[in-house]
N, C-alpha and C positions, 0 to 999 in steps of 0.2 A: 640692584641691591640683593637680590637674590642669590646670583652668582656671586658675590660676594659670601653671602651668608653661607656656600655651597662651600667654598675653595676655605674658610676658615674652616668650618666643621671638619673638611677633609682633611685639615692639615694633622687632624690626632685621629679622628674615627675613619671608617669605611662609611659613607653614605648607603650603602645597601642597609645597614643595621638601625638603621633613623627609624624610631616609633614612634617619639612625640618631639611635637615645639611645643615649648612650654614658653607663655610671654609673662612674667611676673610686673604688677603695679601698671596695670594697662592708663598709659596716663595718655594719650591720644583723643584729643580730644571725639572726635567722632565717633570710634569704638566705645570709650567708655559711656558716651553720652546712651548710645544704641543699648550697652549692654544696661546698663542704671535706669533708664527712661521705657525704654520698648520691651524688653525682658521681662525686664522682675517690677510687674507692676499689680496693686491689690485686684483687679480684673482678672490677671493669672493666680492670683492668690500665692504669689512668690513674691515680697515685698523685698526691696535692696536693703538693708546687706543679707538677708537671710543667717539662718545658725550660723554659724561658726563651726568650718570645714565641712557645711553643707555645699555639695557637687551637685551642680545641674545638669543635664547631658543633652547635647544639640544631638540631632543625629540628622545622617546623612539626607537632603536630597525633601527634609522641613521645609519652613518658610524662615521658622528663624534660625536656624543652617545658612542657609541662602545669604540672607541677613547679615550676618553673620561676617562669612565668608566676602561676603563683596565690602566689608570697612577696607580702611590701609591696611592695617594689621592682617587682614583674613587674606590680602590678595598677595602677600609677600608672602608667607606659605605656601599658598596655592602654587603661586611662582616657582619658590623652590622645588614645591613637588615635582609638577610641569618640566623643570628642567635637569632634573636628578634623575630621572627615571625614565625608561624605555613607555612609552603613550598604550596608555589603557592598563597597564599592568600595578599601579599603584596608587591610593587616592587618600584623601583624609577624611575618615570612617563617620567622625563624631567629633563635636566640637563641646569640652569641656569650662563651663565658666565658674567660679569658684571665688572665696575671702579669705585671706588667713589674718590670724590678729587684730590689732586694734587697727588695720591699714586703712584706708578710705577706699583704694583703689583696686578693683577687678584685676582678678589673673585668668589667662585663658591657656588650655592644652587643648592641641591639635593634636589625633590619635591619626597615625600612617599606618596603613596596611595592604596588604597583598587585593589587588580590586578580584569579588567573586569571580568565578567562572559560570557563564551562563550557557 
């Protein structure tokens, strides 16, 4: 699927210029379950749906990053990155989860960037 999702993108943009995947109405069931259930729970004191275009920001290399990253949704990105790009040289920074409107459903932006130089 990835390669798929790779060879459409390409057909109008450059893949070098990919800075996010944005997934709009995460309706997956396992992702959204993850992000609705294990996220934003009053323990984190981040209740679902949170404000309205309140932005929560995973970042890299967390536990709920990780989380995250290992649903369906997380590993088709991954993928994509993986196979877009020359190994070691690009990664996905931060994981974005997010509501807009009256929708039910979790949106998530994956943020691509250049991996440090160490």
């Amino acid at each position: 699927m990835s390669e798929v999702t790779k060879a459409v993108y390409e057909r109008t943009f450059d893949i070098s210029g990919l800075r996010y995947v944005i997934i709009k109405n995460v309706m997956n069931e396992q992702t959204g379950k993850l992000i609705k259930d294990l996220l934003y729970t009053s323990e984190r004191s981040i209740p679902w749906p949170g404000k309205y275009g309140q932005r929560d920001s995973w970042e890299w290399n967390t536990p709920e990053y990780q989380a995250l990253l290992g649903t369906r949704l997380g590993k088709l990105v991954a993928y994509l990155v993986l196979g877009s790009y020359e190994r070691g040289k690009r990664r996905i920074a931060r994981i974005i989860t997010y509501r807009t409107g009256d929708s039910p459903w979790p949106h998530m932006r994956f943020d691509i960037e250049d991996t440090p130089v160490s």
